[in-house]
gemmi code that builds the backbone of each chain (N, CA, C; Angstrom):
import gemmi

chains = {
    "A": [
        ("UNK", (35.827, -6.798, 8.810), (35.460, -6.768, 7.393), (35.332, -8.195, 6.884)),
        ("UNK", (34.404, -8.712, 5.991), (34.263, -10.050, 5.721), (35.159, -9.886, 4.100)),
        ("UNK", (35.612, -11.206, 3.697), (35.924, -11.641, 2.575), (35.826, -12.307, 2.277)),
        ("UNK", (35.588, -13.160, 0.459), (35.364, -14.059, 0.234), (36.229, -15.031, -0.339)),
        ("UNK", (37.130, -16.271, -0.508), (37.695, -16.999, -1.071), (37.043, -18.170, -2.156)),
        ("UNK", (37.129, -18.159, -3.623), (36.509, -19.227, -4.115), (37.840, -19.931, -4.610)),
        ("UNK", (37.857, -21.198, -3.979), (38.992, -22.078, -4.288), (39.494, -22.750, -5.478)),
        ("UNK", (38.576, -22.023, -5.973), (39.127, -23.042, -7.426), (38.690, -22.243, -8.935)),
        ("UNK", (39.609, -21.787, -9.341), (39.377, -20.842, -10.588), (38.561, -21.422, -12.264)),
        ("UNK", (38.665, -22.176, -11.752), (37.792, -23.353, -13.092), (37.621, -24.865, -12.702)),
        ("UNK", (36.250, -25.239, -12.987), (35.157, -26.669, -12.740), (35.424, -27.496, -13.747)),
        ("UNK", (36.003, -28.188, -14.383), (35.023, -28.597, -15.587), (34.360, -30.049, -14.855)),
        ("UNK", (32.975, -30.337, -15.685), (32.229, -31.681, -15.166), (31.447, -32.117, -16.898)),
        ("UNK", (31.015, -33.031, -16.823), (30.209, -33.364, -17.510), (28.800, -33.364, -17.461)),
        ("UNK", (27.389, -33.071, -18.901), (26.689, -32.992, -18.267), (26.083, -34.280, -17.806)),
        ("UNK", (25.239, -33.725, -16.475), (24.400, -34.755, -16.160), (25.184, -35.497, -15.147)),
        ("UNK", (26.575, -34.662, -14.555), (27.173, -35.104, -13.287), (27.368, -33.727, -12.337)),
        ("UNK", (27.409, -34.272, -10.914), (26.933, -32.826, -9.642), (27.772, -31.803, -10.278)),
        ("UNK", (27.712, -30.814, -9.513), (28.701, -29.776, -9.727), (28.672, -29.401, -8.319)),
        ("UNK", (29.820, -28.628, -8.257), (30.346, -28.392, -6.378), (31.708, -27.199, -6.562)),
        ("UNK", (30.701, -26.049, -6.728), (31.929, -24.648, -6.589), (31.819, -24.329, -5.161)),
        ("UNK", (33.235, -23.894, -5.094), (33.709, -23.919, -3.121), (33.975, -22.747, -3.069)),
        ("UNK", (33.729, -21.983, -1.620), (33.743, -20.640, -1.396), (33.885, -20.971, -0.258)),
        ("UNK", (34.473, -20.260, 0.798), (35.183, -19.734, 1.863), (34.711, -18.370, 2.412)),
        ("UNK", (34.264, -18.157, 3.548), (34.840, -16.659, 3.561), (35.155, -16.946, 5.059)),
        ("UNK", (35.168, -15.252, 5.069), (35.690, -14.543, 6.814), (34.875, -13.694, 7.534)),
        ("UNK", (34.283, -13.845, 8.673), (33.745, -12.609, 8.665), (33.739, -12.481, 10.370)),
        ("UNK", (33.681, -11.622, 10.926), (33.656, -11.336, 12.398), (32.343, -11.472, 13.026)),
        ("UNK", (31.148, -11.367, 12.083), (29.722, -11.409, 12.593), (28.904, -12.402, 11.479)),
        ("UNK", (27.705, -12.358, 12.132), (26.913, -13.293, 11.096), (26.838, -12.314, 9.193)),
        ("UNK", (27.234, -13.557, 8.557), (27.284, -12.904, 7.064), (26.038, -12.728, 6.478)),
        ("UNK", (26.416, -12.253, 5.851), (25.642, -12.446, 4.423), (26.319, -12.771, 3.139)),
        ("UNK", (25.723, -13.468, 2.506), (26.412, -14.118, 1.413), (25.342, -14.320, 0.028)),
        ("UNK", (25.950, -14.386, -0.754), (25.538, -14.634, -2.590), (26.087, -15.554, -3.101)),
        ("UNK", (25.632, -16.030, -4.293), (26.220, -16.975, -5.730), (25.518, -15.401, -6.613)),
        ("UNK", (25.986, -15.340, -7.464), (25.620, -14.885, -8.986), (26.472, -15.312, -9.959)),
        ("UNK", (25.329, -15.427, -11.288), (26.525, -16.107, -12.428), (26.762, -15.192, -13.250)),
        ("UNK", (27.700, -15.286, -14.392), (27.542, -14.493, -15.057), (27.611, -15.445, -16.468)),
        ("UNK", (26.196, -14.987, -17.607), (26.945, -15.969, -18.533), (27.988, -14.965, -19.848)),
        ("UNK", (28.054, -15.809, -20.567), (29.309, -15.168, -21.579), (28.349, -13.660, -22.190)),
        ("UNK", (29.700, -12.737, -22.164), (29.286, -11.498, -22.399), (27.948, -11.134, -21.848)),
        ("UNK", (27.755, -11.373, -20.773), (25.887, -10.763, -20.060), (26.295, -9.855, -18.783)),
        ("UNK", (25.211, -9.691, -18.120), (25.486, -9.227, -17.070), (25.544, -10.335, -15.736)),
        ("UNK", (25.554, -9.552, -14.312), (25.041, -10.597, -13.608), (24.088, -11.030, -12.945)),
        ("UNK", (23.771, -11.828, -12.686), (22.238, -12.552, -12.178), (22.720, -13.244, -10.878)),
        ("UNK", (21.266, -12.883, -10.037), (21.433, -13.295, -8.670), (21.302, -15.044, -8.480)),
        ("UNK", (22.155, -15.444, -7.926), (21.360, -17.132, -7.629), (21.011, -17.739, -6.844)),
        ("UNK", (21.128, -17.342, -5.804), (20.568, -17.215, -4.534), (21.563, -16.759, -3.465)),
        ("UNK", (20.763, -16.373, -2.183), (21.349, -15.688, -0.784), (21.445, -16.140, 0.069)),
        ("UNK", (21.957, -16.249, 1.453), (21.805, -16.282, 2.692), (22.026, -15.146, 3.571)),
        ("UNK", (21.138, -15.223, 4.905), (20.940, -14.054, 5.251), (20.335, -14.266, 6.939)),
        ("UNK", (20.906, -15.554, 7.295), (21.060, -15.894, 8.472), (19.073, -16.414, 8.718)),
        ("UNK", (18.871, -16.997, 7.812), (17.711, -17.742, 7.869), (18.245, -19.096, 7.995)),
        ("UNK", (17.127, -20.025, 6.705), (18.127, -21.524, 7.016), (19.210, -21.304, 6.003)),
        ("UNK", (19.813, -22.406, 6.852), (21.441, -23.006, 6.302), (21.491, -23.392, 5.081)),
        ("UNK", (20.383, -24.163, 4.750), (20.451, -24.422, 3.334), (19.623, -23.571, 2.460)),
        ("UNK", (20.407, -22.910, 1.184), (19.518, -22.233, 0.482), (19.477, -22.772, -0.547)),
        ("UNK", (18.154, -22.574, -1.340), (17.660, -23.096, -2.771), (17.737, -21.898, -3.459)),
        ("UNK", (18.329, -21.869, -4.863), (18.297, -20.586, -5.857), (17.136, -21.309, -7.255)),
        ("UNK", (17.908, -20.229, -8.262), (17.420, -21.196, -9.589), (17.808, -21.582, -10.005)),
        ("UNK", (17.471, -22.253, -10.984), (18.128, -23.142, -11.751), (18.086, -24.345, -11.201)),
        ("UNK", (18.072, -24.956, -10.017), (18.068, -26.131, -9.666), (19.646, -25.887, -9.155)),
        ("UNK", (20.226, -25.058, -8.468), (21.204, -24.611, -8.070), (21.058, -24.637, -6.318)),
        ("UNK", (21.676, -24.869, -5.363), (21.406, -24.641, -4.141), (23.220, -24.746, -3.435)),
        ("UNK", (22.841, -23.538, -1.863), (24.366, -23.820, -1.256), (24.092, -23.944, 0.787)),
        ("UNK", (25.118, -24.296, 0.740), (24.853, -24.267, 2.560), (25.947, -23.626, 2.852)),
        ("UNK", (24.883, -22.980, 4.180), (26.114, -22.478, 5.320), (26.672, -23.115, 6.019)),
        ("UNK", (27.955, -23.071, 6.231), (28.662, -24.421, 7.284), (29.505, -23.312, 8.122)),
        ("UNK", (28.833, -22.914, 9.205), (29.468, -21.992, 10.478), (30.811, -22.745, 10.513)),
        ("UNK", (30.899, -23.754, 11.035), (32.060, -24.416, 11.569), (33.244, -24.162, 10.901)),
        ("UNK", (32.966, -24.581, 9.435), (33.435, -24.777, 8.381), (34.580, -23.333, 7.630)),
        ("UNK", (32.984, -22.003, 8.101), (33.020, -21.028, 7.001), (33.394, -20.942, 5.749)),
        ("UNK", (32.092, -21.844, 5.289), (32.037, -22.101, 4.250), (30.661, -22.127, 3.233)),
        ("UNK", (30.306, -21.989, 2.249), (29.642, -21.590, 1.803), (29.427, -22.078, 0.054)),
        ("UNK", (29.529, -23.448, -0.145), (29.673, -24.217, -1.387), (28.213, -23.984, -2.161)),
        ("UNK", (28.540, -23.971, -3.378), (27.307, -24.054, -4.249), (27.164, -25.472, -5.389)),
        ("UNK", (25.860, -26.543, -4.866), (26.252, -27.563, -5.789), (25.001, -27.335, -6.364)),
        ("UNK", (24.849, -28.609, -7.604), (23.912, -28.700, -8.579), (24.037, -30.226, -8.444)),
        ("UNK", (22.749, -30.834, -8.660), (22.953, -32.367, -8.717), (23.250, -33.247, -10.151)),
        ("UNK", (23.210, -32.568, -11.152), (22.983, -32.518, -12.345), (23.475, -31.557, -13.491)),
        ("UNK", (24.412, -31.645, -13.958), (24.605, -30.118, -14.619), (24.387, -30.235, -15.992)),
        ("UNK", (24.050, -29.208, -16.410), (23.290, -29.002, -18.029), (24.261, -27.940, -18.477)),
        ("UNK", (24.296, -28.332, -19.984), (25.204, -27.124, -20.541), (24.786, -25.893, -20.927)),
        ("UNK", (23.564, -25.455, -20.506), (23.084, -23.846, -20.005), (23.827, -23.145, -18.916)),
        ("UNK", (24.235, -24.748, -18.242), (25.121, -23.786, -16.586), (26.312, -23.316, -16.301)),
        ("UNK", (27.023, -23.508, -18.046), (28.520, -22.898, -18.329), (28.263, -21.806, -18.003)),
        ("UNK", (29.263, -20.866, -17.329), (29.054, -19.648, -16.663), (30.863, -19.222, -16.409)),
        ("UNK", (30.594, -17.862, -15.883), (31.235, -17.923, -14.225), (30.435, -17.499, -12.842)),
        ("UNK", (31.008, -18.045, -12.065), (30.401, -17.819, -10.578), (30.846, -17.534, -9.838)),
        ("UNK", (30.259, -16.364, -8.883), (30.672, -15.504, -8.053), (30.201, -15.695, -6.501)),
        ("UNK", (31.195, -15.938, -5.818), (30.625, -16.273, -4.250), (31.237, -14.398, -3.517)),
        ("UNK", (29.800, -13.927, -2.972), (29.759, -12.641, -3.064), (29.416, -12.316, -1.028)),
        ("UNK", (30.237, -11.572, -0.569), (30.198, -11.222, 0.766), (29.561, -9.643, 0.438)),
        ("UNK", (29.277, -8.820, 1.761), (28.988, -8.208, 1.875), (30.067, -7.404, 2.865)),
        ("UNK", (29.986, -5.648, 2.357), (31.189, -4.821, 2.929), (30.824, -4.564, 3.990)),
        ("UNK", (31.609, -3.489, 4.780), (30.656, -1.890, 5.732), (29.080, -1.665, 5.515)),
        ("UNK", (28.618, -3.254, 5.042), (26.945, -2.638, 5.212), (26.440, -2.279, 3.495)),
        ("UNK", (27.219, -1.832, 2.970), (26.573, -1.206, 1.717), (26.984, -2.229, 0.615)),
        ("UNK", (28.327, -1.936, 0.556), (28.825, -2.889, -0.973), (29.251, -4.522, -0.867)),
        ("UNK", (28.952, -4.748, -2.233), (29.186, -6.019, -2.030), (30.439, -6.442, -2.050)),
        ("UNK", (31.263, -7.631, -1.893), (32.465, -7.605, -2.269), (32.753, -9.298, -2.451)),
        ("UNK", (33.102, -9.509, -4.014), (33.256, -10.135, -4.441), (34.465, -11.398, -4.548)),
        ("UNK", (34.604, -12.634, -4.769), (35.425, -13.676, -4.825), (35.728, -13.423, -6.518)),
        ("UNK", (36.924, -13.934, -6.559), (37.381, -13.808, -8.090), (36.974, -14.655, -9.180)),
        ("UNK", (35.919, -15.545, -8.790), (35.133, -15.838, -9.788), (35.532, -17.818, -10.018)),
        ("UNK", (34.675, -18.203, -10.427), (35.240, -19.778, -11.126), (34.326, -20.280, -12.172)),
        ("UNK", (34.940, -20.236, -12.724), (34.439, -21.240, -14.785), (34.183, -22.433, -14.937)),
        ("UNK", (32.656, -22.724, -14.951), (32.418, -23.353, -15.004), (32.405, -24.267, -16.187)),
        ("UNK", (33.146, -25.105, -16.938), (32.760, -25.629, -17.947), (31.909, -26.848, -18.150)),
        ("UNK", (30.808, -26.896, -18.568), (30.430, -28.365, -19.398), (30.326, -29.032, -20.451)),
        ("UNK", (31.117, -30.372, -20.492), (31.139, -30.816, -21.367), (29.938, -32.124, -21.797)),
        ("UNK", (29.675, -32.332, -23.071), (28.727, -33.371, -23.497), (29.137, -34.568, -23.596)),
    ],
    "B": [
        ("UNK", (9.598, -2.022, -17.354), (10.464, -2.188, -15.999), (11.424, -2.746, -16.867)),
        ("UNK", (12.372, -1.811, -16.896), (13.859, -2.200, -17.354), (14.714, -2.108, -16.784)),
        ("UNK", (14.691, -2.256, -15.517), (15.313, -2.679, -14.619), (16.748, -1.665, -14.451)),
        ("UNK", (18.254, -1.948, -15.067), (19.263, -1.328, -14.731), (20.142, -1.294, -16.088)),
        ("UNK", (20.198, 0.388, -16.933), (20.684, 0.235, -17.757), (22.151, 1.149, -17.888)),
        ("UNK", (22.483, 0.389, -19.092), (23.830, 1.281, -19.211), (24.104, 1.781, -20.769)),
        ("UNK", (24.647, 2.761, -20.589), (24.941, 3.350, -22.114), (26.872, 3.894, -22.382)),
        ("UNK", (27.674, 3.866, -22.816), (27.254, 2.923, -24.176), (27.575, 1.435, -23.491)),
        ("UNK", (27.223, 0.746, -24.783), (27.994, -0.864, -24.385), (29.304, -1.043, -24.840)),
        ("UNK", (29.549, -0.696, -25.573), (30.856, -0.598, -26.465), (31.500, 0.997, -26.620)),
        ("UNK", (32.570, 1.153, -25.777), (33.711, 2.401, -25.982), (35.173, 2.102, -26.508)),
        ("UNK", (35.674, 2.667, -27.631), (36.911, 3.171, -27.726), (37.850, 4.323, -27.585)),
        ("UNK", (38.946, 4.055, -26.736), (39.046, 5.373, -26.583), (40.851, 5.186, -26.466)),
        ("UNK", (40.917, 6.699, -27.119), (42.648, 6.988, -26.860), (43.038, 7.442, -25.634)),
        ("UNK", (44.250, 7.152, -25.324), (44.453, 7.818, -23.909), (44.478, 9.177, -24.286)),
        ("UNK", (44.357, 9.532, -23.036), (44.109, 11.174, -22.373), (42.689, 11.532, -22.710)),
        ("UNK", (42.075, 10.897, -23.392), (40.445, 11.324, -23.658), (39.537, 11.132, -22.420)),
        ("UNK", (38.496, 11.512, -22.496), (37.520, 11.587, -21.837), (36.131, 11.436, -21.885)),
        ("UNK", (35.406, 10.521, -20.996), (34.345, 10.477, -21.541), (33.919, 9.694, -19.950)),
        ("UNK", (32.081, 9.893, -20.292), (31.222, 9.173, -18.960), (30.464, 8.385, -19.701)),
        ("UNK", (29.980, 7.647, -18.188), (29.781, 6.363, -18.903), (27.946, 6.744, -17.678)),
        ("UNK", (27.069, 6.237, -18.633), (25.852, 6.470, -17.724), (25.016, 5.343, -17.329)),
        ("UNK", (24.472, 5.702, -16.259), (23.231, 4.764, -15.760), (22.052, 4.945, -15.081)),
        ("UNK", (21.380, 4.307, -15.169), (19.953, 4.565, -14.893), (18.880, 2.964, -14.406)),
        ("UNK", (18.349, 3.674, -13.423), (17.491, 2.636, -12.829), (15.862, 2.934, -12.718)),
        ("UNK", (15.439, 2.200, -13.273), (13.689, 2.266, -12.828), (13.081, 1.902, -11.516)),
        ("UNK", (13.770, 1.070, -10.539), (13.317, 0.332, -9.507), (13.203, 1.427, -8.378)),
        ("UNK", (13.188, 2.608, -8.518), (12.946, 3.117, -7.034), (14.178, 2.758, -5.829)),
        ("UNK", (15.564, 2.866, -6.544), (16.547, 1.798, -5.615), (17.195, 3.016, -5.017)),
        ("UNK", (17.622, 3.102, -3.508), (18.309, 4.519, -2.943), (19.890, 4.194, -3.623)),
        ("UNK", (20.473, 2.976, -3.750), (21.927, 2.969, -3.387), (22.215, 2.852, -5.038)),
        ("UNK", (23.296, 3.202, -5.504), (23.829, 2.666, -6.741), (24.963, 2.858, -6.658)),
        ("UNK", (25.654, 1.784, -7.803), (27.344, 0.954, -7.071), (27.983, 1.187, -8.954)),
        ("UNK", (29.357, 1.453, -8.769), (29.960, 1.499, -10.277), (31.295, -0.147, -9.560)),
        ("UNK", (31.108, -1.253, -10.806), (32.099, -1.850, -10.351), (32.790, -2.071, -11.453)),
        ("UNK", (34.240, -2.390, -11.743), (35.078, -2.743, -12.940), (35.279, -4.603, -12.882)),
        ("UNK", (35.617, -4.927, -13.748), (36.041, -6.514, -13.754), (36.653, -6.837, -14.898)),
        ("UNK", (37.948, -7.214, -14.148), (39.502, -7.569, -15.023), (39.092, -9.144, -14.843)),
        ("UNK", (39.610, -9.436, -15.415), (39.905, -10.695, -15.833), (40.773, -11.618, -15.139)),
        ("UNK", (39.954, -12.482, -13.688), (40.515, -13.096, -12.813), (40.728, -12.182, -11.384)),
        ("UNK", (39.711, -11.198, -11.267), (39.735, -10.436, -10.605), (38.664, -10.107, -9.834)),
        ("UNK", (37.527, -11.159, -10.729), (36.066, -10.680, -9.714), (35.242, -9.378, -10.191)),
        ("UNK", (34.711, -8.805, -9.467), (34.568, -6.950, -9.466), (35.048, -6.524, -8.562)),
        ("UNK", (35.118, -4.832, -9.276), (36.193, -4.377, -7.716), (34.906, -3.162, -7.573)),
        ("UNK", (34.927, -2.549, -6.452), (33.708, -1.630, -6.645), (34.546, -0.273, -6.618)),
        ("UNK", (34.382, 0.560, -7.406), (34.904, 2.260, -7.537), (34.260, 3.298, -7.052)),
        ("UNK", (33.144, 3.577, -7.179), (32.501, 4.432, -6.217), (31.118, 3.588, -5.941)),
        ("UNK", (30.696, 4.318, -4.927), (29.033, 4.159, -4.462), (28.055, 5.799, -4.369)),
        ("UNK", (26.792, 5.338, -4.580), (26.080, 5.851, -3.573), (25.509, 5.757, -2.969)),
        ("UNK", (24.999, 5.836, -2.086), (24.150, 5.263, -0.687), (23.073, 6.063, -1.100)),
        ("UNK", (22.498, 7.255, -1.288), (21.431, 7.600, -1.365), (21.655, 9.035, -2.270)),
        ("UNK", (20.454, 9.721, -2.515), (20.676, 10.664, -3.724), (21.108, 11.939, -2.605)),
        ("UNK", (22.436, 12.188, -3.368), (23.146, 13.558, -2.925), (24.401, 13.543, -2.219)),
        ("UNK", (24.930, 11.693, -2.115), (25.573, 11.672, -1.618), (26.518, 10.420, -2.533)),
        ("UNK", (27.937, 10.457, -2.480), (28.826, 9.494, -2.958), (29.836, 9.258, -1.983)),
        ("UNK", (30.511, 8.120, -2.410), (31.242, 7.115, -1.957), (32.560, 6.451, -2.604)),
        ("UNK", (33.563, 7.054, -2.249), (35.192, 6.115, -3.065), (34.683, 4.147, -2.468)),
        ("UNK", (35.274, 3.686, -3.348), (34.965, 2.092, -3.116), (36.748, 1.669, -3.322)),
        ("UNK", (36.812, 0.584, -3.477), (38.189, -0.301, -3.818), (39.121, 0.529, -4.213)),
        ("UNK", (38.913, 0.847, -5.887), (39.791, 1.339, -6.957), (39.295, 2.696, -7.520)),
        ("UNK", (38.923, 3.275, -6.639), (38.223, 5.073, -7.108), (39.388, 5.797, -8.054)),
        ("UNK", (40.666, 6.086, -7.861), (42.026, 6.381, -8.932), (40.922, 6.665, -9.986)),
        ("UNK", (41.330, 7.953, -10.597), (41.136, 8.098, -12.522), (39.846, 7.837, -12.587)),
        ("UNK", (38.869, 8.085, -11.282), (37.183, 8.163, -11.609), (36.620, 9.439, -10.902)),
        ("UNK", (35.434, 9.897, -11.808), (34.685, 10.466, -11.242), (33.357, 9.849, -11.057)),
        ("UNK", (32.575, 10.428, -10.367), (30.742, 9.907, -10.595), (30.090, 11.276, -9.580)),
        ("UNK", (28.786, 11.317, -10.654), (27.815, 12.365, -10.001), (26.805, 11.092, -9.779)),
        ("UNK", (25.762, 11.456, -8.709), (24.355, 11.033, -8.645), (23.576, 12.263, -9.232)),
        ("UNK", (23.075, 12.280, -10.247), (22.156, 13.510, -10.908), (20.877, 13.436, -10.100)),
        ("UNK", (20.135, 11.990, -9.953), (18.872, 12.566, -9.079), (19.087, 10.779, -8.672)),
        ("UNK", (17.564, 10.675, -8.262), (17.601, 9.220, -7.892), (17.512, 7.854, -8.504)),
        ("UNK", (17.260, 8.124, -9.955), (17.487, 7.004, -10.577), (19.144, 7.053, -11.786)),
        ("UNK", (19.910, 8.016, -11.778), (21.210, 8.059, -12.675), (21.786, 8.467, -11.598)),
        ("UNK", (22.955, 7.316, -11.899), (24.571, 7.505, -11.380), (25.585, 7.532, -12.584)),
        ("UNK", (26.173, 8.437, -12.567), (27.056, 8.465, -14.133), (28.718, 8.202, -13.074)),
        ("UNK", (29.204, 7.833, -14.599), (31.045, 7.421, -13.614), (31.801, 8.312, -14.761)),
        ("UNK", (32.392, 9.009, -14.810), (33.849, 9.921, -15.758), (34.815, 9.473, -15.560)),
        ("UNK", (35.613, 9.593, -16.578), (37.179, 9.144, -16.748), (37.702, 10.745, -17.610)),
        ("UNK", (38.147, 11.278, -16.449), (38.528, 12.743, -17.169), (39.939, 12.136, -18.027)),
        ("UNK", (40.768, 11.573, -17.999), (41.534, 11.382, -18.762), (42.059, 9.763, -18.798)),
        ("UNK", (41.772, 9.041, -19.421), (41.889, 7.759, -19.847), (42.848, 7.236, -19.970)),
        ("UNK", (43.198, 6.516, -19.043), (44.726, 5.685, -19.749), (44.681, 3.985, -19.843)),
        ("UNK", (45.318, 3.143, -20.496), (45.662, 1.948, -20.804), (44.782, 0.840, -19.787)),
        ("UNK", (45.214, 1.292, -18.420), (44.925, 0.636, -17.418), (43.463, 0.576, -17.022)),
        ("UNK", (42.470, 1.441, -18.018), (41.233, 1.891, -17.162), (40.370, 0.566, -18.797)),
        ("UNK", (41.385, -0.220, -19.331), (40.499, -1.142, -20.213), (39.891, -2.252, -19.357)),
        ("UNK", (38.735, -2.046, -19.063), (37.812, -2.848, -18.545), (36.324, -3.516, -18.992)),
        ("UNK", (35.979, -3.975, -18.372), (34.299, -3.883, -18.693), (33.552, -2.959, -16.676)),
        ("UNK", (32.631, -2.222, -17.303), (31.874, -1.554, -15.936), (30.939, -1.856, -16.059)),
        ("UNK", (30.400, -2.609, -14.902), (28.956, -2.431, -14.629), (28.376, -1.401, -13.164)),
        ("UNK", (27.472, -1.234, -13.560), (26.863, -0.377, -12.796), (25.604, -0.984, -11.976)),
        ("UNK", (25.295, -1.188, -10.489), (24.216, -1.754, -9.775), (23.342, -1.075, -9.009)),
        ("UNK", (22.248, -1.447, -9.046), (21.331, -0.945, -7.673), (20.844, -1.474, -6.465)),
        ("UNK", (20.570, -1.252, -5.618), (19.946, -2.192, -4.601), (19.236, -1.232, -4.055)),
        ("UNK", (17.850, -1.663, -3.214), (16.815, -1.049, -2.460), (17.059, -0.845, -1.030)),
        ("UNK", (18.255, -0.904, -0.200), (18.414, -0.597, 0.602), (17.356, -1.338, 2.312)),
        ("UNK", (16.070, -1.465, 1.732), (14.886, -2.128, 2.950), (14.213, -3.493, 2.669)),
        ("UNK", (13.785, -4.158, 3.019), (12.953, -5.013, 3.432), (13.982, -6.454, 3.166)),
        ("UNK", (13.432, -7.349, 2.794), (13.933, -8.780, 3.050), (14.981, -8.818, 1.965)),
        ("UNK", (15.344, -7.892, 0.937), (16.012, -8.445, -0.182), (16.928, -6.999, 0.064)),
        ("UNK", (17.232, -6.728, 1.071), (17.923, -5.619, 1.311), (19.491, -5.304, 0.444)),
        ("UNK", (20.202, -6.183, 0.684), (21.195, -6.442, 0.547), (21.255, -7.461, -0.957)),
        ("UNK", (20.163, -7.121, -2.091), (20.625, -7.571, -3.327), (21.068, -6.779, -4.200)),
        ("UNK", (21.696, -6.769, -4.985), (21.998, -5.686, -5.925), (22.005, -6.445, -7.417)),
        ("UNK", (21.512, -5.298, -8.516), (20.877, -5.775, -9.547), (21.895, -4.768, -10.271)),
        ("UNK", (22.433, -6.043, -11.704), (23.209, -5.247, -12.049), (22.937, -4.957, -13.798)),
        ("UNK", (23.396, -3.739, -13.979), (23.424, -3.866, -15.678), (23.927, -4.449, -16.561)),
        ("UNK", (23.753, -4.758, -17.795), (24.579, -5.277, -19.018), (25.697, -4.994, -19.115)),
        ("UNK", (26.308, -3.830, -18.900), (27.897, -3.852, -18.510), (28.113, -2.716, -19.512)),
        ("UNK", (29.560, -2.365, -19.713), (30.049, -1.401, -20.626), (31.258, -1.818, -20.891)),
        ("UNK", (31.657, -2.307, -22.290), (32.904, -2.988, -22.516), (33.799, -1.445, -22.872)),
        ("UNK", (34.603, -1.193, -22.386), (35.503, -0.155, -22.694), (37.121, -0.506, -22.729)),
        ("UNK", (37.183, 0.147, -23.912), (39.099, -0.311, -24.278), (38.934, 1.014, -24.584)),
        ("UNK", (40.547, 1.239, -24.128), (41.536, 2.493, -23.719), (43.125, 2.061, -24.519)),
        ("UNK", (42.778, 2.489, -25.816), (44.302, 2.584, -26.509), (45.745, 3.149, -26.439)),
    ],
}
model = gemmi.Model(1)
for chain_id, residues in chains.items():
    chain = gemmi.Chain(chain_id)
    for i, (resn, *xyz) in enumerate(residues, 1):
        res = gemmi.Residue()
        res.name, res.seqid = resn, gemmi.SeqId(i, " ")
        for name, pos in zip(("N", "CA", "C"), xyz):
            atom = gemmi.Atom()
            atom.name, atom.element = name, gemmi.Element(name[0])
            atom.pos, atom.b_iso = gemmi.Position(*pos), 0.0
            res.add_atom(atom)
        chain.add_residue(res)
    model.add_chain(chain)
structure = gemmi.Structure()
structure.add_model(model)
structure.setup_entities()
């Protein structure tokens, strides 16, 4: 069964400096993996995947994460952060095939 | 294309009451997912369905029901409501085939408090 670990329950950065949310997981076979954010009171939105293509994936926003086999790891940075990108963020594994199964989330704050 | 909705957005409710909470998808999606999210907790997923006619206990199933009515509504019940079931639910779909197999699209949510 895979799981996911996000190490750190709240970011804060300033804008217009990187951002770097850390995720972890486990898994016995090749994963699959997510970011989605969620912003205040919304739903959630996808931000990009991996899915055993390349290592590095690009989402939106100007958002991107890599796979690090070695590592098992699975970080999501931004080179730049804007205060649209206050959120929370979800580093998201996949179950038995069907469901997803989620990391407990990290808060992103930015400040001006 | 409205993608994945939910009704209501806002519930109050006393314990021991009862009530469902509904959803509905336009996308042609086989699977649909009910998940809860506490606060520092992520989502937890409560039931599934994999395809129409069939359901699935997930994480935290306890104090839920859910029908699949056809292929685009999955409804979730709380035959009797207690304290613990104050959450927000969202409800997801995913298409099950091709390259985006494994995305799931989720609704606006359903804020529900249980007095």
């Amino acid at each position: 069964a895979q799981s996911v670990t996000q190490l750190d329950s709240h970011v804060s950065v300033s804008e217009g400096t990187p951002v770097l949310l850390r995720c972890n997981y486990s898994s016995s076979y090749s994963p699959s993996l997510f970011w989605y954010v969620q912003h205040p009171n919304k739903g959630l939105q996808l931000l990009l995947k991996y899915t055993s293509a390349a290592t590095l994936v690009k989402g939106i926003n100007g958002f991107e994460a890599e796979f690090k086999k070695s590592e098992t790891s699975f970080h999501l940075t931004k080179p730049s952060a804007h205060m649209s990108d206050a959120a929370e963020y979800f580093c998201v594994g996949v179950t038995g095939g069907t469901a997803l199964i989620f990391g407990k989330g990290t808060t992103l704050s930015v400040s001006s | 294309n409205a993608g994945v909705t939910q009704t209501p957005k806002f519930q109050v409710l006393k314990t021991g009451q009862s009530m469902t909470l509904q959803c509905a998808q336009d996308m042609n999606h086989n699977s649909m997912y009910w998940y809860r999210q506490d606060p520092g907790m992520g989502l937890r997923l409560i039931y599934y369905s994999a395809s129409e006619g069939t359901t699935d206990k997930g994480e935290v199933p306890n104090g839920y029901n859910v029908s699949r009515l056809n292929k685009r509504e999955f409804s979730l019940r709380l035959e009797s409501a207690a304290p613990s079931q104050t959450s927000v639910y969202f409800c997801a779909s995913r298409k099950n085939t091709g390259t985006t197999a494994f995305e799931q699209y989720f609704g606006p949510g359903t804020r529900l408090t249980v007095t």
